[in-house]
Backbone as a ProteinNet text record, in pm:
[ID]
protein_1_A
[PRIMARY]
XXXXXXXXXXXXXXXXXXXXXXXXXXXXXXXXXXXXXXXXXXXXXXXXXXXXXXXXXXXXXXXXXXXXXXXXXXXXXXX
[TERTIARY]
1665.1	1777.8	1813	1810.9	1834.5	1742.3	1620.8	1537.6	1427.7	1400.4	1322.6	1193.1	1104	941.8	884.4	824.3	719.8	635.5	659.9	526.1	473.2	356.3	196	117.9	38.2	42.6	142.2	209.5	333.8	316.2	190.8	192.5	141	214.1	217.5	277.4	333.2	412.5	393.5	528.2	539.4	404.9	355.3	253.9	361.3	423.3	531.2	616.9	689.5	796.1	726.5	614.3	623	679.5	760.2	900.1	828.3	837.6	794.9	809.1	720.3	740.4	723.2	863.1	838.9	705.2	698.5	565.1	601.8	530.3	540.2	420.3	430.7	318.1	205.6	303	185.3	232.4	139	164.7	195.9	277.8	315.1	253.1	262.2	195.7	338.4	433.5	539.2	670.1	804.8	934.1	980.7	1000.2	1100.9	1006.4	1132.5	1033	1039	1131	1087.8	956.2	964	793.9	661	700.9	615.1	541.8	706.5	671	582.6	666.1	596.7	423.6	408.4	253.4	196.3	222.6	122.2	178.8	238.9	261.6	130.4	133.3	29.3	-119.1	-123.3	-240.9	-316.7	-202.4	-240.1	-219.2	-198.5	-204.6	-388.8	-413.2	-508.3	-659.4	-614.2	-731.2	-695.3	-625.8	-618.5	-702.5	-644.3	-781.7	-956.5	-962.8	-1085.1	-1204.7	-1069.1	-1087.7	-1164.4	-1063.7	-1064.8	-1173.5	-1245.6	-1312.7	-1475.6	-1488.3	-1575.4	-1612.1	-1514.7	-1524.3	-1581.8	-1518.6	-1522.9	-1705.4	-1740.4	-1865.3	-1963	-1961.2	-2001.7	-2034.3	-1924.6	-1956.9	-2044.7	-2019.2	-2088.4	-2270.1	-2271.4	-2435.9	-2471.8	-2422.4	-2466.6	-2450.7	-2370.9	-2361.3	-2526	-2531.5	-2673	-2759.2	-2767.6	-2924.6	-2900.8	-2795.6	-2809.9	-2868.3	-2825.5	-2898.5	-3017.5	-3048.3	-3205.1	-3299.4	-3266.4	-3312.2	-3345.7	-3158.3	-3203.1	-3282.6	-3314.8	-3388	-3572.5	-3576	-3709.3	-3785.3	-3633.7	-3640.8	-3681.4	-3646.6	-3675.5	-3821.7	-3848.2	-4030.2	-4108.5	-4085	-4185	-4235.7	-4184.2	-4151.2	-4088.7	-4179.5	-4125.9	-4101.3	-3994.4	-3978	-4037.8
-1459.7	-1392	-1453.3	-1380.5	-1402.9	-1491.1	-1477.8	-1606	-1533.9	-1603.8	-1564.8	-1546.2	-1430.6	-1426.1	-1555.8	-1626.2	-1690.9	-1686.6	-1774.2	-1753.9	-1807.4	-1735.6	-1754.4	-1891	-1892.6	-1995	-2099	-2058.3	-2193.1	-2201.4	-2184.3	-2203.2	-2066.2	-2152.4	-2001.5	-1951.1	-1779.8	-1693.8	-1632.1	-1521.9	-1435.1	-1253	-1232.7	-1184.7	-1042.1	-1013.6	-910.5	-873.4	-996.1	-968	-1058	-1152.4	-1260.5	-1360.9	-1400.1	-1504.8	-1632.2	-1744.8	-1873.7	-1879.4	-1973.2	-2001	-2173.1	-2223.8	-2388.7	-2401.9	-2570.3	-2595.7	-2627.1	-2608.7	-2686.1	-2698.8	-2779.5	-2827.2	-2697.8	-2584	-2515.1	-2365.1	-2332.4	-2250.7	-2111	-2058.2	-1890.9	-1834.1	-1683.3	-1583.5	-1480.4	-1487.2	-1441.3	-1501.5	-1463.4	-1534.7	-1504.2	-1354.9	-1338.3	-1317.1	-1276.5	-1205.8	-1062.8	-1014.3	-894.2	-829.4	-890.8	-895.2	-924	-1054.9	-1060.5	-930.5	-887.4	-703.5	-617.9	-609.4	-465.9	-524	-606.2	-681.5	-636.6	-692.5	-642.3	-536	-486.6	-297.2	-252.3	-282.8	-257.2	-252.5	-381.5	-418	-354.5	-291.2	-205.2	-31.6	4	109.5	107.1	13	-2.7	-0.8	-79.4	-100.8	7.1	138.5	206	361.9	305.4	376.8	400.5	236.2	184.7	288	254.7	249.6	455.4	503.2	663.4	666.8	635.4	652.9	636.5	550.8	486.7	571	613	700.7	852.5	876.4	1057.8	1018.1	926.5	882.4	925.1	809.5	829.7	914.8	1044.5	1137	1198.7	1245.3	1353.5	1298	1149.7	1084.8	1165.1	1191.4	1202.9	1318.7	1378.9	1559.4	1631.5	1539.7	1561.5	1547.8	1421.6	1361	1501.5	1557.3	1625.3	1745.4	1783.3	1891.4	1925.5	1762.6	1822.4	1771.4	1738.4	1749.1	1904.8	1947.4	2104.8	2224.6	2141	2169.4	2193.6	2034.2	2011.3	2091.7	2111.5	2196.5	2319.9	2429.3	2544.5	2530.3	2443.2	2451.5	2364.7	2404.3	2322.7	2135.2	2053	1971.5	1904.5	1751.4	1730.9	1584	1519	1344.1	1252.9
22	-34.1	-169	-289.2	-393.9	-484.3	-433.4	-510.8	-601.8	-696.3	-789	-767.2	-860.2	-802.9	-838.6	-832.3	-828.7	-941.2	-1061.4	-1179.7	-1128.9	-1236.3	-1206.3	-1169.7	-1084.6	-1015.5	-965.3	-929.5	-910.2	-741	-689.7	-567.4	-441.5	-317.4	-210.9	-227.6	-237.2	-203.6	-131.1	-92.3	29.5	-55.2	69.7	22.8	23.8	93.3	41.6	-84.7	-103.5	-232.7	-336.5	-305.7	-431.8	-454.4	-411.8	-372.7	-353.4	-385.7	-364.6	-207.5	-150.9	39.9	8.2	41.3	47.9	122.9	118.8	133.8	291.5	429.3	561.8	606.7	728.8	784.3	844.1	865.4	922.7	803.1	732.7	555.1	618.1	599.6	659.1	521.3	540.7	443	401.4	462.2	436.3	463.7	369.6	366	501.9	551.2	636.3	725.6	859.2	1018.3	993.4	867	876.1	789.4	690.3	615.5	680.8	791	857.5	951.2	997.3	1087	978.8	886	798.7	754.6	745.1	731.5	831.6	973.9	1110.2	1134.4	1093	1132.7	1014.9	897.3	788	826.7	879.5	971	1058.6	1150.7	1246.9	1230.5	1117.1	1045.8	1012.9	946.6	854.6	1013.3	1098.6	1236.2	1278.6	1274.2	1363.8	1307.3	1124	1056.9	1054.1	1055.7	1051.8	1170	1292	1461.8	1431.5	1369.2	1400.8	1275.2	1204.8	1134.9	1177.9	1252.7	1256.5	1451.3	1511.2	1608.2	1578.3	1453.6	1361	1371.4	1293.9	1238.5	1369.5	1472.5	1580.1	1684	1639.4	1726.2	1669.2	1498.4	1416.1	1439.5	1433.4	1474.3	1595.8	1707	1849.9	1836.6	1776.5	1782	1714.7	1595.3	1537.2	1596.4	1667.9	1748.3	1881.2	1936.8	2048.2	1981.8	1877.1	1827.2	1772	1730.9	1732.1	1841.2	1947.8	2098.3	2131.2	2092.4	2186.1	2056.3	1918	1851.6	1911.7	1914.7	1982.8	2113.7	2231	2331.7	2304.2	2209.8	2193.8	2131.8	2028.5	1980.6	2071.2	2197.1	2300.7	2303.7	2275.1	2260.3	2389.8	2432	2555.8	2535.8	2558.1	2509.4	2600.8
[MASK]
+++++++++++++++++++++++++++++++++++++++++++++++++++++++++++++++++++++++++++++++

């Protein structure tokens, strides 16, 4: 609350606002718990993309390979 961004190099900051993060024994990536939320909400926006992308992908592969099976099936073709 009320603190200045962080020049350039002057250290860790909050990967949200920019804001300097004192230094502690174990280094956080953000100031607050609520930055921390909107980060792993981000996160899991982003894996849930990945997730449905890479499923879209997967089917359109197997939709192809089934089709040229029942390709192969009609020009006499036996596996």
């Amino acid at each position: 609350m009320g603190e200045v961004p962080a020049a350039e190099g002057a250290g860790r900051t909050c990967l949200r606002c920019d804001t300097s993060l004192r230094k502690r024994r174990i280094p956080r990536l953000f100031c607050s718990p609520g930055h921390a939320a909107q980060g792993a909400f981000a996160a899991v926006l982003v894996l849930f993309a990945v997730e449905r992308f890479g499923l879209r992908f997967m089917l359109r592969v197997v939709r192809a390979a089934l089709y040229v099976a029942h390709l192969r099936g009609w020009f006499g073709f036996q596996d």
